[in-house]
N, CA, C and O atoms as CSV, one atom per row, in Angstrom:
chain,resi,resn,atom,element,x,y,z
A,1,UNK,N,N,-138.733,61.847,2.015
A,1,UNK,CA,C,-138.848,62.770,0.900
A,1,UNK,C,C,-139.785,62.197,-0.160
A,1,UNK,O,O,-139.814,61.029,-0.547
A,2,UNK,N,N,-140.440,63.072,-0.508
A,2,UNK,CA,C,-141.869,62.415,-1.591
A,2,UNK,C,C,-140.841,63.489,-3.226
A,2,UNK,O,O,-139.886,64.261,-3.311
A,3,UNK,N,N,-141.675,62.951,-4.015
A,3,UNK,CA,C,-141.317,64.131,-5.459
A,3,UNK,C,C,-142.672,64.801,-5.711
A,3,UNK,O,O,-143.678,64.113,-5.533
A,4,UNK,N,N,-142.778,65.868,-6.043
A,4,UNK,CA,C,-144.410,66.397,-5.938
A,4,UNK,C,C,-143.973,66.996,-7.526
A,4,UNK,O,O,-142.935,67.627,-7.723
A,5,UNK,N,N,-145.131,66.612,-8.754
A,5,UNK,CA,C,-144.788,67.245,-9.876
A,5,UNK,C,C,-145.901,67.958,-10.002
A,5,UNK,O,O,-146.935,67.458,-9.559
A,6,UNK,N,N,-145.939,68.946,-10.471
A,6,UNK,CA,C,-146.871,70.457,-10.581
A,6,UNK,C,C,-147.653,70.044,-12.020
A,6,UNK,O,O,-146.889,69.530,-12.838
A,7,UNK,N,N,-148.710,70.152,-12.351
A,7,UNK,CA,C,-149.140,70.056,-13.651
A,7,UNK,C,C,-149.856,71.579,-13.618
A,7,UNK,O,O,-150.057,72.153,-12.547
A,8,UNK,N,N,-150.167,72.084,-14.737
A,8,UNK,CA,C,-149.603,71.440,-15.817
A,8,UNK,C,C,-148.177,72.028,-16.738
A,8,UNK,O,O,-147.978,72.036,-17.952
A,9,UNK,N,N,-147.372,72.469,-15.654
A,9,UNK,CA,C,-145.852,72.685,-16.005
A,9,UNK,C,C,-144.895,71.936,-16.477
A,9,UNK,O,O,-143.954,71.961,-17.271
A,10,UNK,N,N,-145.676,70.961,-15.406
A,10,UNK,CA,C,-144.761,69.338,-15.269
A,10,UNK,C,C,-143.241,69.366,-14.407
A,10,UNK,O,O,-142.548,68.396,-14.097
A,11,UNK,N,N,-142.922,71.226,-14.072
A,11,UNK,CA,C,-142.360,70.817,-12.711
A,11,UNK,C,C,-142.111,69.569,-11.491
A,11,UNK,O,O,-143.142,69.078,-11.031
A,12,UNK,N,N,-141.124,69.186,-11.103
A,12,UNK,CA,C,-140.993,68.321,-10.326
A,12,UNK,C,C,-139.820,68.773,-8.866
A,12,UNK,O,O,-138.668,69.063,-9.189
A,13,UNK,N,N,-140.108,68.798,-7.679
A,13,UNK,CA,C,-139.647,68.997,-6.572
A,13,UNK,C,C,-139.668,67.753,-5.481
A,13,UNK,O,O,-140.510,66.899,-5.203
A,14,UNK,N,N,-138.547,68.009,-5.070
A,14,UNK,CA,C,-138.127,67.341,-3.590
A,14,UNK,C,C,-139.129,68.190,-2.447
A,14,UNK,O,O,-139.236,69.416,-2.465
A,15,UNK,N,N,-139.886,67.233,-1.388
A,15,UNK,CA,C,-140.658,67.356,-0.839
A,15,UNK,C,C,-140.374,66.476,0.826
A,15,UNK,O,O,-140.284,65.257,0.964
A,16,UNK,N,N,-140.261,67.743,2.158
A,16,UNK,CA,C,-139.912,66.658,3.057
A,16,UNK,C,C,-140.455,66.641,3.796
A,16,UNK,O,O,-140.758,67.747,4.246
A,17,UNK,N,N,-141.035,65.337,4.542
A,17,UNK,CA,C,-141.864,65.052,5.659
A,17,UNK,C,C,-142.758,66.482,6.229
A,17,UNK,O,O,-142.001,67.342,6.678
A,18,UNK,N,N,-143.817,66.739,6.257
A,18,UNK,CA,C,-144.103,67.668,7.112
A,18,UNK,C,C,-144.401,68.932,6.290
A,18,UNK,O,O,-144.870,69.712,7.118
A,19,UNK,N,N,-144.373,69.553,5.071
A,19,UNK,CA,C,-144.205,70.814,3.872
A,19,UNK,C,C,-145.329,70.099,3.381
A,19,UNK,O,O,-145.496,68.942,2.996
A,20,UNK,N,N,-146.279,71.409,3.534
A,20,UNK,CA,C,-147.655,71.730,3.335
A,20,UNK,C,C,-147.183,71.773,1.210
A,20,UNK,O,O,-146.240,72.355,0.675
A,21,UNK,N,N,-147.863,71.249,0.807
A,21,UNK,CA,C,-148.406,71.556,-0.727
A,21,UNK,C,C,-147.996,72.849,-1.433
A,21,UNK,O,O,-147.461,73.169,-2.495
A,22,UNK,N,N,-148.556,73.512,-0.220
A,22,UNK,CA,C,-148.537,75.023,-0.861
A,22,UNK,C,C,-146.805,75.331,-0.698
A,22,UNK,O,O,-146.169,75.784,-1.649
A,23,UNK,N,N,-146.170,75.023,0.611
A,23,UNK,CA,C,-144.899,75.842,0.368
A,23,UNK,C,C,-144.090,74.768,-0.989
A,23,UNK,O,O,-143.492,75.406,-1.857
A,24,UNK,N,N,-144.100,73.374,-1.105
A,24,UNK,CA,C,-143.163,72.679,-2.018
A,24,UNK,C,C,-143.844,73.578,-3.870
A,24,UNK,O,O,-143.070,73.845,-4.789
A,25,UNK,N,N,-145.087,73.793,-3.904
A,25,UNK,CA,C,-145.038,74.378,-5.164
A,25,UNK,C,C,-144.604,76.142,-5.412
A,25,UNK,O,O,-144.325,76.709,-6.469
A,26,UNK,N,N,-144.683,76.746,-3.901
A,26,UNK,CA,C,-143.816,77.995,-3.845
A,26,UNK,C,C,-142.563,77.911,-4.131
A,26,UNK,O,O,-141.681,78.666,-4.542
A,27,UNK,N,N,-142.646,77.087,-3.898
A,27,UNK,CA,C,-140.614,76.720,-3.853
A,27,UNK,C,C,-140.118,76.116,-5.260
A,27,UNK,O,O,-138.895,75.994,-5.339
A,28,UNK,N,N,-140.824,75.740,-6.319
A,28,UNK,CA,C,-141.035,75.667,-7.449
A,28,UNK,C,C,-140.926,76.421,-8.324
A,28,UNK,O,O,-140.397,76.158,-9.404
A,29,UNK,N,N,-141.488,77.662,-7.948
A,29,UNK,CA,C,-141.493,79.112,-8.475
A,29,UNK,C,C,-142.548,79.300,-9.099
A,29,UNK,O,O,-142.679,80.185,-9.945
A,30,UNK,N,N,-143.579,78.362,-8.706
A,30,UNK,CA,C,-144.961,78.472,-9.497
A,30,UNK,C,C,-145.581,79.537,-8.639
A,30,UNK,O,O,-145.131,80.040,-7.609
A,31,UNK,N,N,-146.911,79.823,-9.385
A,31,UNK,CA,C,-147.416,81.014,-8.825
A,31,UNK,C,C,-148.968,80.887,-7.989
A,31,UNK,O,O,-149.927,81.220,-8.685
A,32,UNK,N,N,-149.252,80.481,-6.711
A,32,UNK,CA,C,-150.352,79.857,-6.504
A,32,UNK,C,C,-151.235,81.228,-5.473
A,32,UNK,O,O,-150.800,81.833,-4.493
A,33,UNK,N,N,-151.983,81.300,-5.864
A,33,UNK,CA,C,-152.851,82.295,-4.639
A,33,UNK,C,C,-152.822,81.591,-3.488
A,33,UNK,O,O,-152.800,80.364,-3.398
A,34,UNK,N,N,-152.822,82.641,-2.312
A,34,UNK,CA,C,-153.038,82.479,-0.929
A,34,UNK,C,C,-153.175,83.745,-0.510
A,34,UNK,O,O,-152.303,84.610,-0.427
A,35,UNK,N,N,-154.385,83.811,-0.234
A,35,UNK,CA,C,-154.602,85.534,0.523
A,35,UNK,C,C,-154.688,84.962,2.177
A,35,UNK,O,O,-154.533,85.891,2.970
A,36,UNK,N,N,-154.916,83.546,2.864
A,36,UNK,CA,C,-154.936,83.646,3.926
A,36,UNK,C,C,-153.762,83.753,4.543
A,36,UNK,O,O,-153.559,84.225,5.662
A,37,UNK,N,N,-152.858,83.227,3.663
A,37,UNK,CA,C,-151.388,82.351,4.509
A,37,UNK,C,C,-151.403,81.237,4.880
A,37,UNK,O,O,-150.459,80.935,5.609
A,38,UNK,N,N,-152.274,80.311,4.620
A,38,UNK,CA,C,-151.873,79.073,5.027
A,38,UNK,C,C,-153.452,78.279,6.027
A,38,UNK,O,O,-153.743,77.086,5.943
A,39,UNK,N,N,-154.256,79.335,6.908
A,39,UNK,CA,C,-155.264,79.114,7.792
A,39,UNK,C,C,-156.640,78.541,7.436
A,39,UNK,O,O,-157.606,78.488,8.198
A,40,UNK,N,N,-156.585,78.113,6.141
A,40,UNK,CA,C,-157.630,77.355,5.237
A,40,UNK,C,C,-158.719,78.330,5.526
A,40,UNK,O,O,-159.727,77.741,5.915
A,41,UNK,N,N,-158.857,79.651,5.466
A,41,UNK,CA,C,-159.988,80.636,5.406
A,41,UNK,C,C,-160.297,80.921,4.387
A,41,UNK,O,O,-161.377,81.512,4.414
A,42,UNK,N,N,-159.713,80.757,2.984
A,42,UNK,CA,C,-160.071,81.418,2.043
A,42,UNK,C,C,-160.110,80.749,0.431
A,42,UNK,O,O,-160.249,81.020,-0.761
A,43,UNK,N,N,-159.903,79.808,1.291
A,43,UNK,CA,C,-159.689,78.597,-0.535
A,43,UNK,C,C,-159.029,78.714,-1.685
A,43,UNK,O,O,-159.157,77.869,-2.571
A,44,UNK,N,N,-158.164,79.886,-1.821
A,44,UNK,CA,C,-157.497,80.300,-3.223
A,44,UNK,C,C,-156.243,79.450,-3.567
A,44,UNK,O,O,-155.421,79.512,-4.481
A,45,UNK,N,N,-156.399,78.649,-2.517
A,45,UNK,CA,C,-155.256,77.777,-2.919
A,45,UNK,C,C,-155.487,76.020,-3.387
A,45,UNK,O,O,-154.712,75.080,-3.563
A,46,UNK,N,N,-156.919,76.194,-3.461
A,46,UNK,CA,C,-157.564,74.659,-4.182
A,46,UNK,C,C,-156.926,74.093,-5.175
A,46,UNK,O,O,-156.890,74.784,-6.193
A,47,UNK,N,N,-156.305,72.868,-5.240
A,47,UNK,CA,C,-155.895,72.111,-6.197
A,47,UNK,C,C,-156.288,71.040,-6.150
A,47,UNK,O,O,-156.944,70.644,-5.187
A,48,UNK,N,N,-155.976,70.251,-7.231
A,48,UNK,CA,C,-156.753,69.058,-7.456
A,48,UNK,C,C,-155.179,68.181,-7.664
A,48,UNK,O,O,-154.251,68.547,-8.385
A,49,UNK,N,N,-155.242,66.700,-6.627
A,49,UNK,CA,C,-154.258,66.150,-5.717
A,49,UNK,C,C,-154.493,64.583,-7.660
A,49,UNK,O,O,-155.379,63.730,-7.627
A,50,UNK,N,N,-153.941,64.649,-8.357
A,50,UNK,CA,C,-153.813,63.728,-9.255
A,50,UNK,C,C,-153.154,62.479,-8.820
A,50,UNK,O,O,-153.287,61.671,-9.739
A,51,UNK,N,N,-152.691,62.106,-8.118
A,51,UNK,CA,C,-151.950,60.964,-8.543
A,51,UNK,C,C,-150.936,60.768,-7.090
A,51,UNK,O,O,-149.884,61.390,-7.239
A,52,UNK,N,N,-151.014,60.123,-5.877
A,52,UNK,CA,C,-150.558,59.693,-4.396
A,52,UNK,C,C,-151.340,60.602,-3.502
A,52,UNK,O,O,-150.749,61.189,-2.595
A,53,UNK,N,N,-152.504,60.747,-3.670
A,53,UNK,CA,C,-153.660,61.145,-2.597
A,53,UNK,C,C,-152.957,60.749,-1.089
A,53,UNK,O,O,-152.590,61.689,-0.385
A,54,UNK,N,N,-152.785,59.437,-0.629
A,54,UNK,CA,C,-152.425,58.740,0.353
A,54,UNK,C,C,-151.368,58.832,0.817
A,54,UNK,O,O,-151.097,58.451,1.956
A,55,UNK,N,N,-150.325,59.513,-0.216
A,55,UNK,CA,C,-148.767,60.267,0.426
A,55,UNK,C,C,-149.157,61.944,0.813
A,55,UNK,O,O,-148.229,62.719,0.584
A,56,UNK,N,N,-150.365,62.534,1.343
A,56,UNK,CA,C,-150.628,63.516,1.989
A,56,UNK,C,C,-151.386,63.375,3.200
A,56,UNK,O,O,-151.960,62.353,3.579
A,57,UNK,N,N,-151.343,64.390,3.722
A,57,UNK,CA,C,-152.087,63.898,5.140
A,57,UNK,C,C,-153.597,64.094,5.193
A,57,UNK,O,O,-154.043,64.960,4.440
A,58,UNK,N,N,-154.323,63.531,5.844
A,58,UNK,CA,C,-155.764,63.518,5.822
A,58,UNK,C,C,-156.762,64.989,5.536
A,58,UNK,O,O,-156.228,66.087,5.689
A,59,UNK,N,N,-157.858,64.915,5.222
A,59,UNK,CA,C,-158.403,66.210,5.448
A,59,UNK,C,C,-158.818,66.461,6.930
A,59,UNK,O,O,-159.553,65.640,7.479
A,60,UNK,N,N,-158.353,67.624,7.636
A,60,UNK,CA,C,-158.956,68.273,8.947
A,60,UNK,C,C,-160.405,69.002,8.263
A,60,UNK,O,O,-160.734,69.157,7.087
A,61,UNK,N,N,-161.044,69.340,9.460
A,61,UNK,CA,C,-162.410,69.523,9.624
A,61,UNK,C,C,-162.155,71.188,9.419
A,61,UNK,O,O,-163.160,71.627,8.860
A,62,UNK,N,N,-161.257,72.187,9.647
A,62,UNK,CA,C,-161.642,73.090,8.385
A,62,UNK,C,C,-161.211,73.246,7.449
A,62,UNK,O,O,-161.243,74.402,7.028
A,63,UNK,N,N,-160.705,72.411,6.780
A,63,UNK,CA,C,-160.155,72.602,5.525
A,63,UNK,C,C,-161.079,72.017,4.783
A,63,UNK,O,O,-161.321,72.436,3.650
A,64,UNK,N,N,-161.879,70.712,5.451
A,64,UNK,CA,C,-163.202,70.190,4.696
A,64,UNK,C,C,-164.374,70.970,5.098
A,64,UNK,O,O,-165.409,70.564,4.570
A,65,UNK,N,N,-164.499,71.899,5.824
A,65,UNK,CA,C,-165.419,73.259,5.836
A,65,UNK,C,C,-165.446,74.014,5.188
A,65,UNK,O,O,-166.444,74.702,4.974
A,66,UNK,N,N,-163.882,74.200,4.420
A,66,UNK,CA,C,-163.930,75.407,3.616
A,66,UNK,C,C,-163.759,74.717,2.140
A,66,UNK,O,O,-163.716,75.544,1.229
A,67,UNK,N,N,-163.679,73.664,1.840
A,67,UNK,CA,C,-164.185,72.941,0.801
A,67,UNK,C,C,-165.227,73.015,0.311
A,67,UNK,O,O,-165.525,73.237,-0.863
A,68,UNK,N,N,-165.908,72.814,1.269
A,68,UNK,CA,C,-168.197,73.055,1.236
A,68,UNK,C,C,-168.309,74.204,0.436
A,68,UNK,O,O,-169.022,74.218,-0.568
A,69,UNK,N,N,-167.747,75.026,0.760
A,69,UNK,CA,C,-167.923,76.314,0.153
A,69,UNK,C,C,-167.466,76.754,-1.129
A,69,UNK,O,O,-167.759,77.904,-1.457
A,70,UNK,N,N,-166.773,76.012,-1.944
A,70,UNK,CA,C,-165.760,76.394,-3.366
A,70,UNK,C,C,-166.862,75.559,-4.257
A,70,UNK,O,O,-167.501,74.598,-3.830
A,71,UNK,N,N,-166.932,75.958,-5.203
A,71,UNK,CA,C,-167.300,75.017,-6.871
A,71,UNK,C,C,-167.066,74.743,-7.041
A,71,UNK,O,O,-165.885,75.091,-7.057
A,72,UNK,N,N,-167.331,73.465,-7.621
A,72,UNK,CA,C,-166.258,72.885,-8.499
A,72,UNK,C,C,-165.147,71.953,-7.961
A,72,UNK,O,O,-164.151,71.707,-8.642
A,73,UNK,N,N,-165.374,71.336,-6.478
A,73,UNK,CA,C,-164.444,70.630,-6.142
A,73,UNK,C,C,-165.240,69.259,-5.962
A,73,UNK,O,O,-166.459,69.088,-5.915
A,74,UNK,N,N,-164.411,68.519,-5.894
A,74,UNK,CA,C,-164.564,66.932,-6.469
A,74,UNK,C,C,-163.174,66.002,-5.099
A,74,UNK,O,O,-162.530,66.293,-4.091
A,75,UNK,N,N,-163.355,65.112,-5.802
A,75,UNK,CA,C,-162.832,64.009,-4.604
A,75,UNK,C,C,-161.507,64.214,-4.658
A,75,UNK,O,O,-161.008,63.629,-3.697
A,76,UNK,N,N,-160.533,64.853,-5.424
A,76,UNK,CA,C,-159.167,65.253,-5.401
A,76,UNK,C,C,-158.818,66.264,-5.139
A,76,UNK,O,O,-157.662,66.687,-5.162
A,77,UNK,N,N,-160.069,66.966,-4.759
A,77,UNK,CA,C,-159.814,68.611,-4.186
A,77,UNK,C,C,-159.046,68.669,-3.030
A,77,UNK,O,O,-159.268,67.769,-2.219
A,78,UNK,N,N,-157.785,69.899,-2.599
A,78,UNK,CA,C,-157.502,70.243,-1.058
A,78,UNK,C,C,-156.986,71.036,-1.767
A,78,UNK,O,O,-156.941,71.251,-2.979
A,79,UNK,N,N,-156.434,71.630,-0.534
A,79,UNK,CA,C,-156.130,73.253,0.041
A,79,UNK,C,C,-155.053,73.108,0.101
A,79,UNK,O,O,-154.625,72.430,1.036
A,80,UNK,N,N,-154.051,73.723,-0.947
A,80,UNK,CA,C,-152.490,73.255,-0.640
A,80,UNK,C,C,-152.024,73.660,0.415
A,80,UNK,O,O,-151.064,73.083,0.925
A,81,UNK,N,N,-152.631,74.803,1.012
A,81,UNK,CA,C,-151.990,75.183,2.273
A,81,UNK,C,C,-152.285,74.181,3.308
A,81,UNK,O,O,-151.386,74.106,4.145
A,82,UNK,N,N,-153.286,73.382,3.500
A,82,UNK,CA,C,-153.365,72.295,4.445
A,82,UNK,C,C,-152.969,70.839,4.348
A,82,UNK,O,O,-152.814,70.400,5.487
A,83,UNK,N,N,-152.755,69.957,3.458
A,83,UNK,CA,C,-152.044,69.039,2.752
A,83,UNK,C,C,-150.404,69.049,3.175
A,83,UNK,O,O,-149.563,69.876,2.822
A,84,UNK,N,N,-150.299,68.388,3.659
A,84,UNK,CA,C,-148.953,67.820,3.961
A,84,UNK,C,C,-148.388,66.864,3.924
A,84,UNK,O,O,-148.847,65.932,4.584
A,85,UNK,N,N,-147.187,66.660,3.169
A,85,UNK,CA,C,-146.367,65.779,2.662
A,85,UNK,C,C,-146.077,64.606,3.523
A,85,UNK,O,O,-145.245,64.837,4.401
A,86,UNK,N,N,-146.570,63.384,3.486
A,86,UNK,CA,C,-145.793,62.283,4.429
A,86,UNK,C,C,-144.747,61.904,4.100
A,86,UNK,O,O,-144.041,61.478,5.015
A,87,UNK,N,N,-144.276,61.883,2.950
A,87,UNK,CA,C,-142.792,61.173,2.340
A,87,UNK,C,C,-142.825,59.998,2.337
A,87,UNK,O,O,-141.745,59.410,2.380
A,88,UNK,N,N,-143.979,59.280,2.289
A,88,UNK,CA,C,-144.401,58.117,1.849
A,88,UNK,C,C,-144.458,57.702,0.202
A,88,UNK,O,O,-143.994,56.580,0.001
A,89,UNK,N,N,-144.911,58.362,-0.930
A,89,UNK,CA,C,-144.788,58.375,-1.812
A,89,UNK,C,C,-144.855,59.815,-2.851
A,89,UNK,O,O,-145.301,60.902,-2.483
A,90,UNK,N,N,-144.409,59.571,-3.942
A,90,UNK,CA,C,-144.230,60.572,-5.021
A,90,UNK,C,C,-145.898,61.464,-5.367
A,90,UNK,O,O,-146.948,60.842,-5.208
A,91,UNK,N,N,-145.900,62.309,-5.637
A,91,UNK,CA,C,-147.511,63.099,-5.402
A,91,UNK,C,C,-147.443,64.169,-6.569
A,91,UNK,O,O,-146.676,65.132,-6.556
A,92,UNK,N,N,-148.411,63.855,-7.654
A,92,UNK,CA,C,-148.887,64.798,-8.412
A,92,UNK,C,C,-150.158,65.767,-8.237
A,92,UNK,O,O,-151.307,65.412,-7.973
A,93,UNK,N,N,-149.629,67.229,-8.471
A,93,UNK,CA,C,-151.054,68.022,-8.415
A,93,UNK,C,C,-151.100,68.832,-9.559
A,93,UNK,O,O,-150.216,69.275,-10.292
A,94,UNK,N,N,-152.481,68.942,-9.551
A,94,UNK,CA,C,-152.748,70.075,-10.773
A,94,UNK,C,C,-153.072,71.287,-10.494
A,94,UNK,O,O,-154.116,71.311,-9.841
A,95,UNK,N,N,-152.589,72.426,-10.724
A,95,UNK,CA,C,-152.646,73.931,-10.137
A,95,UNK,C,C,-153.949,74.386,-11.253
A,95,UNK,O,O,-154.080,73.847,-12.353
A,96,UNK,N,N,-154.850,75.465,-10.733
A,96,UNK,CA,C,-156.393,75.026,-11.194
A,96,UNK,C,C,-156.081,76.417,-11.726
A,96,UNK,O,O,-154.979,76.912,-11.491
A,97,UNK,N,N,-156.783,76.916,-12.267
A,97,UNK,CA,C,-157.350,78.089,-13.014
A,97,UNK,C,C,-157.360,79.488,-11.768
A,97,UNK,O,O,-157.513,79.231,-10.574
A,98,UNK,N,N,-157.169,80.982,-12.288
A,98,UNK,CA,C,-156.826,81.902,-11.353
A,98,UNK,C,C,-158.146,81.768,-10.667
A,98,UNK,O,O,-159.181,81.351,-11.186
A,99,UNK,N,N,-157.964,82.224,-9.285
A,99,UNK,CA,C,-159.318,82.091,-8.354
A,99,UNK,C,C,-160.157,80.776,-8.294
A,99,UNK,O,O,-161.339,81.093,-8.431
A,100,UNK,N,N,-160.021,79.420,-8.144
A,100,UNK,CA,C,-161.063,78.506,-8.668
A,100,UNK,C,C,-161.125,78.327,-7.065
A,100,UNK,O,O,-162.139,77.728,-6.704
A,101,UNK,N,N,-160.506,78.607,-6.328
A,101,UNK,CA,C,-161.295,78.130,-4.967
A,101,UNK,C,C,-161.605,79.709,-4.326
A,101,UNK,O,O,-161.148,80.057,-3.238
A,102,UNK,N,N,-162.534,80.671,-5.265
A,102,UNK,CA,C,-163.375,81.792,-5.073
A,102,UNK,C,C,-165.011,81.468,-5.023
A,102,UNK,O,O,-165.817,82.383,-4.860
């Protein structure tokens, strides 16, 4: 189990082995776009990974495809829908502005 805290709410959740980004801040009750569901097609779910980068799982090759394509992303960028929790350590993200991975 990792703790994943949401900025900038400052929400904090229990997070277990294997739970993609996107469902532990759904489950939060925060409000994050996803028009794909999860299939890294559409980027609306870009956040920027603050603080245990290395307690998520690596970037796959389309989720860093569909990275190429957003503004504005930088070395803490992913796709909450593809990011998954190792339960290795505690993991802060910052939920970005409406549409920023448009």
């Amino acid at each position: 189990m990792s703790l994943v805290t949401i900025m900038p709410s400052g929400k904090t959740i229990e997070a277990a082995e294997g739970t993609t980004l996107l469902s532990a801040i759904l489950a939060a009750d925060e409000n994050l776009t996803h028009k794909c569901e999860g299939k890294a097609a559409c980027g609306t779910c870009h956040i920027y990974i603050q603080d245990g980068r290395k307690g998520v799982s690596k970037i796959a090759r389309d989720e860093n495809e569909r990275l190429d394509t957003i503004v504005g992303i930088g070395s803490k960028s992913r796709l909450a829908c593809q990011a998954k929790v190792l339960g290795t350590m505690d993991i802060k993200v910052e939920l970005l502005g409406f549409g920023s991975g448009l």
